[in-house]
C-alpha positions as CSV (number, residue, x, y, z in Angstrom):
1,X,-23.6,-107.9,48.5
2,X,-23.5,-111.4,47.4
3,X,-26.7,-110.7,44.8
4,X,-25.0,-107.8,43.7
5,X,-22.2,-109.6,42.5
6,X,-23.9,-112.4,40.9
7,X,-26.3,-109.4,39.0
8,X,-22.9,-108.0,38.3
9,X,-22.0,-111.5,36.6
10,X,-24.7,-112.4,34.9
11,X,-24.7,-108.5,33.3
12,X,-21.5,-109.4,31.6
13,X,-21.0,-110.0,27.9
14,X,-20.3,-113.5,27.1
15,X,-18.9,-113.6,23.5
16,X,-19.5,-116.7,21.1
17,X,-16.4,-118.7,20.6
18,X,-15.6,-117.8,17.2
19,X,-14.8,-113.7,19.0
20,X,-12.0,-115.7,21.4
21,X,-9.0,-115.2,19.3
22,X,-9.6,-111.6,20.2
23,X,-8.9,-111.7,23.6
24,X,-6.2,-111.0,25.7
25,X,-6.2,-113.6,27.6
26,X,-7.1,-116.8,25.7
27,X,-3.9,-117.6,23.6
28,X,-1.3,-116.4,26.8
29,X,0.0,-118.1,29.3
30,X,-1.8,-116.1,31.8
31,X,-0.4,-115.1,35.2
32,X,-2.4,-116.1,37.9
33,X,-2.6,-116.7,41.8
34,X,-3.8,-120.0,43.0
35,X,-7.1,-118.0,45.0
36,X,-8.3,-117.1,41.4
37,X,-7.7,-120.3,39.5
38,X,-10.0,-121.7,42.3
39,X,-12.8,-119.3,41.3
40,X,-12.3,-119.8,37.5
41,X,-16.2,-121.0,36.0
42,X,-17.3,-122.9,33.3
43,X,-20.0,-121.9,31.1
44,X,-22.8,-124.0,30.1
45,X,-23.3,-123.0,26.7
46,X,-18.9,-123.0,25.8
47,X,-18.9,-127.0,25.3
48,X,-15.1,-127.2,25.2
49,X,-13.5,-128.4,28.5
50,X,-10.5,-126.5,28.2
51,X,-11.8,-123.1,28.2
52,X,-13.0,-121.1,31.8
53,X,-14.1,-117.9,33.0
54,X,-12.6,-114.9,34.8
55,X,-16.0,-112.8,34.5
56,X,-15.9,-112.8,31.0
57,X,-12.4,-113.5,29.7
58,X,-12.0,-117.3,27.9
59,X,-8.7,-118.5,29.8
60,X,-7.5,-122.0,28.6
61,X,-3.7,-121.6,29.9
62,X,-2.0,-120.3,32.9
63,X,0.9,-119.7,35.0
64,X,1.6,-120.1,38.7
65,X,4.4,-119.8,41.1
66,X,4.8,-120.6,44.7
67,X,6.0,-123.5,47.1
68,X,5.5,-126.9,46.9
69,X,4.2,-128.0,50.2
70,X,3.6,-131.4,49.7
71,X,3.8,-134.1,47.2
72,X,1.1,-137.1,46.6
73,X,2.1,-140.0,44.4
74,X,-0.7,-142.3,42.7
75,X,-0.9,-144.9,40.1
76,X,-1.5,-142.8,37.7
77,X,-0.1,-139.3,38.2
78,X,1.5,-137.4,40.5
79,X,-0.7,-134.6,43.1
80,X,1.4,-131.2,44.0
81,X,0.0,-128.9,46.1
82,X,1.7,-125.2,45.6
83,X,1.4,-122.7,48.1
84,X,1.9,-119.1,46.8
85,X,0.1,-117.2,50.0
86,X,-2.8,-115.7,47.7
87,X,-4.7,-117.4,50.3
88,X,-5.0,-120.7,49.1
89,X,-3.4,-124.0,47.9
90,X,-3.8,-125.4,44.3
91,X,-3.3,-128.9,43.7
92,X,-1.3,-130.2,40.7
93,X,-1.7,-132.7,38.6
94,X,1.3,-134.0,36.6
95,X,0.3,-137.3,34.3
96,X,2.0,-140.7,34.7
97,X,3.2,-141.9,31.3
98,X,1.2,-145.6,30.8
99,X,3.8,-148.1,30.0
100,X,3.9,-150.0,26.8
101,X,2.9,-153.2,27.0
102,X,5.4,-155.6,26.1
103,X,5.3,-159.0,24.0
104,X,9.1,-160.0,24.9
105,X,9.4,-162.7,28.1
106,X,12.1,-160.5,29.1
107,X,10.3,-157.2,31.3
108,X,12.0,-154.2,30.3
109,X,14.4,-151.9,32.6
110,X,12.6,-149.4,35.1
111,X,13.1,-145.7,34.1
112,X,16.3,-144.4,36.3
113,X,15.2,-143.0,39.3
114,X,11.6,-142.6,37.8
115,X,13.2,-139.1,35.8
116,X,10.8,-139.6,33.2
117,X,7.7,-141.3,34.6
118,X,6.2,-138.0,34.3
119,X,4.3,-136.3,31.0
120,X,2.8,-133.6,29.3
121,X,-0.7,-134.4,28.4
122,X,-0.6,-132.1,25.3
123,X,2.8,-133.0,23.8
124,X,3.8,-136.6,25.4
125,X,6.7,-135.1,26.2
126,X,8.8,-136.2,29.4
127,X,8.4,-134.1,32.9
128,X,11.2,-134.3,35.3
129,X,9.9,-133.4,38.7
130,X,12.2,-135.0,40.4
131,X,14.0,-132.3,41.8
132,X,10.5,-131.1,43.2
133,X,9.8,-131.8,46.4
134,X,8.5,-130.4,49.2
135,X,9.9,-126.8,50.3
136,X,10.9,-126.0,46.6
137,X,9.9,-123.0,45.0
138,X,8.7,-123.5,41.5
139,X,6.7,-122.1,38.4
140,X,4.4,-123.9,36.6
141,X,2.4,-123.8,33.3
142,X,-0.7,-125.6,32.3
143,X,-4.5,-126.2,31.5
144,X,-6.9,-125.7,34.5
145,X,-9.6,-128.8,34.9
146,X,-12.2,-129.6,37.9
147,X,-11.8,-132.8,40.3
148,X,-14.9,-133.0,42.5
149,X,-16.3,-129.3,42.1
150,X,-12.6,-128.4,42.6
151,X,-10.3,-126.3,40.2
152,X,-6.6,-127.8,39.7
153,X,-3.6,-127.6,37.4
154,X,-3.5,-129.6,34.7
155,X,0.9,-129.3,34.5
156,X,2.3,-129.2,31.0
157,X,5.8,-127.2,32.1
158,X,7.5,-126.6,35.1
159,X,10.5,-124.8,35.8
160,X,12.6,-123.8,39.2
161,X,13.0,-120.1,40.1
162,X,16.2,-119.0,40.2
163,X,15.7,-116.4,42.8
164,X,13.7,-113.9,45.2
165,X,13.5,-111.3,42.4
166,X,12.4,-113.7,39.4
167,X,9.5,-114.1,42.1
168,X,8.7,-110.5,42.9
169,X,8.9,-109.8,39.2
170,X,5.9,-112.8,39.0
171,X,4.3,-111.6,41.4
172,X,4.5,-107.6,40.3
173,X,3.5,-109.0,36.8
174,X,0.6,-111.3,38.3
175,X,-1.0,-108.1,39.9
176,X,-0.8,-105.9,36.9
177,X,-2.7,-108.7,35.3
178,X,-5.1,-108.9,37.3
179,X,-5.9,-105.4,38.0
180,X,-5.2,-104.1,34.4
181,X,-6.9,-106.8,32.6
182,X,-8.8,-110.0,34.3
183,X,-10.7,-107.9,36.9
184,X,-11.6,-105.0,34.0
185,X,-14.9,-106.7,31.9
186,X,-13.4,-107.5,28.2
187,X,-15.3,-105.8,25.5
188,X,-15.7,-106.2,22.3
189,X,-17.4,-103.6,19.6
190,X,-20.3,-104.9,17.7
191,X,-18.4,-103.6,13.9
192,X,-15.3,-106.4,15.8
193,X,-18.3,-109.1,16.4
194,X,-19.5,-108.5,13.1
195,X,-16.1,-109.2,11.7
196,X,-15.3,-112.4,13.4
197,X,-18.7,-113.6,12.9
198,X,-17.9,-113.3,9.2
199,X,-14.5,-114.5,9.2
200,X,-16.1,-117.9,10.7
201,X,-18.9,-117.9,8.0
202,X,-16.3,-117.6,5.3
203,X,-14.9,-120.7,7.0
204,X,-18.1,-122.4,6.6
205,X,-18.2,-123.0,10.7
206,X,-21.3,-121.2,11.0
207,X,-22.9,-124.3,12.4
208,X,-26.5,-124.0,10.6
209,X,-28.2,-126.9,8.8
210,X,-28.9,-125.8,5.0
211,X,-32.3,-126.1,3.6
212,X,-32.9,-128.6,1.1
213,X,-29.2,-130.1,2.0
214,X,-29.4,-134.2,2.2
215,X,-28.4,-136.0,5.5
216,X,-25.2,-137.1,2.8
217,X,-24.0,-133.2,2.3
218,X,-24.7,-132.4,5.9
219,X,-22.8,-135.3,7.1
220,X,-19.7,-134.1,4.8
221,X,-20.2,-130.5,6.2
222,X,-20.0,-132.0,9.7
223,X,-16.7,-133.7,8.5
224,X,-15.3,-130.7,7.4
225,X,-16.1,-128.8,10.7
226,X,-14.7,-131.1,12.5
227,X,-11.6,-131.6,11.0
228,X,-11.5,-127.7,11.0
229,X,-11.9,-127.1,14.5
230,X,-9.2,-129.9,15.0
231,X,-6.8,-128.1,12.3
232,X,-7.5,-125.3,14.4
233,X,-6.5,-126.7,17.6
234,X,-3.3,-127.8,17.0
235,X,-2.4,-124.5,15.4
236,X,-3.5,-122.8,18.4
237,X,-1.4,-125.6,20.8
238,X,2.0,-124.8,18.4
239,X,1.2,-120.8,18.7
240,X,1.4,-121.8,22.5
241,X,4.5,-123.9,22.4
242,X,6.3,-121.5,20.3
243,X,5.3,-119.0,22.8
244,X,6.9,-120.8,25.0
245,X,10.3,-121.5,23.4
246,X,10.6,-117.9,23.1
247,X,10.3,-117.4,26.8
248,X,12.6,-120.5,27.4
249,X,15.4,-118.6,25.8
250,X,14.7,-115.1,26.7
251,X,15.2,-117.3,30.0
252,X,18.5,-118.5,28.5
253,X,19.8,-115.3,27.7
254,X,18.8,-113.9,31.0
255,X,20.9,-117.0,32.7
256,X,23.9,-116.0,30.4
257,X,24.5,-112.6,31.2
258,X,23.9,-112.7,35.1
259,X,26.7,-115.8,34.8
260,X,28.7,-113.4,33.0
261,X,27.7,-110.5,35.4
262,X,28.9,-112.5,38.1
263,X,32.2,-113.9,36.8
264,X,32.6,-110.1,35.7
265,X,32.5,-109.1,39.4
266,X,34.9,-112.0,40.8
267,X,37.4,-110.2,38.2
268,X,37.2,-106.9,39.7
């Protein structure tokens, strides 16, 4: 069985980078349970950190929920291990912001009650996970990276669920995902390859060395890559954030009308 499944791997279509914005997983926050992140792969020949493999969909963000079981403070972040009875644990990793150091004789205040010790490695932004101890029930967003041979969380937002049916409806919405997408083989048609290929070569990101091109005009070229593939980063980080406002206040609204629902029904 086991060869089967690796022939079954390797038969998959990896697609070149350039084909990722394409996918329906890449730019999503994508609902996953803590047994899966663990079996996320790298790929030798996809250089960027970020990106992993669910046979052959690019994931760079995702989305758990479950129970905190335990909570591990160090130096330099913070290790929560969430339990959301997939069949295993996934450790968390929220960062420790580094404090400035300060030229003044006089040392300055300690944050109150540590509330914003706590960032977001993408945005700097202040994480409160205060409230999150042990025994809480709570849904989490972030980039997946490896510690010892070992998949974790990278956290970049966390948020508490409100109740038992905002985590059936994750969990109903984590199943269709993975049945109806991750565990179906993404394709692509070679007419769509062509396409993407070509939008990249318009781009000058084909990567190639020109003939006849001097070490001066290459090095330029390089430049220009680079600061492309940077330009396109950081659009592709704000596509995510905005994705995320507009969940935060669908969340809002959501929060609104069951107050009102409730208020409605102490009336009657």
């Amino acid at each position: 069985m086991g060869m089967a499944t690796a022939q079954n791997h390797d038969a998959l279509e990896f697609y070149p980078a350039y084909c990722f914005k394409a996918s329906p997983t890449h730019f999503t926050w994508v609902k996953m349970a803590a047994v899966d992140v663990l079996r996320l792969k790298r790929r030798p020949e996809f250089p960027d950190p970020k990106t992993y493999f669910h046979k052959n969909h690019p994931i760079s963000y995702i989305s758990v929920l479950g129970l905190i079981t335990s909570r591990t403070d160090l130096p330099t972040l913070t290790i929560l291990t969430l339990d959301d009875s997939s069949g295993a644990t996934l450790d968390v990793v929220v960062q420790k912001a580094i404090p400035t150091i300060s030229t003044s004789m006089i040392p300055p205040p300690p944050p109150p009650s540590g509330i914003h010790t706590h960032i977001s490695p993408t945005t700097a932004l202040p994480l409160d996970i205060s409230p999150y101890t042990p025994g809480t029930l709570a849904h989490m967003k972030g980039t997946v990276t490896t510690f010892r041979g070992v998949n974790q969380l990278q956290l970049e937002r966390i948020f508490p669920v409100r109740d038992t049916n905002a985590e059936m409806r994750f969990v109903d919405q984590r199943s269709r995902c993975l049945v109806e997408v991750l565990d179906v083989p993404w394709r692509l048609g070679r007419e769509e390859v062509e396409r993407l290929r070509g939008e990249v070569e318009v781009e000058g990101e084909d990567g190639g060395v020109g003939v006849g091109v001097g070490m001066d005009e290459e090095e330029e070229r390089g430049r220009r890559r680079k600061r492309r593939r940077e330009e396109r980063e950081e659009r592709d980080r704000r596509r995510i954030w905005k994705m995320w406002e507009r969940e935060e206040r669908g969340r809002e609204r959501e929060a609104e009308q069951k107050r009102k629902g409730g208020q409605g029904a102490k009336v009657h």
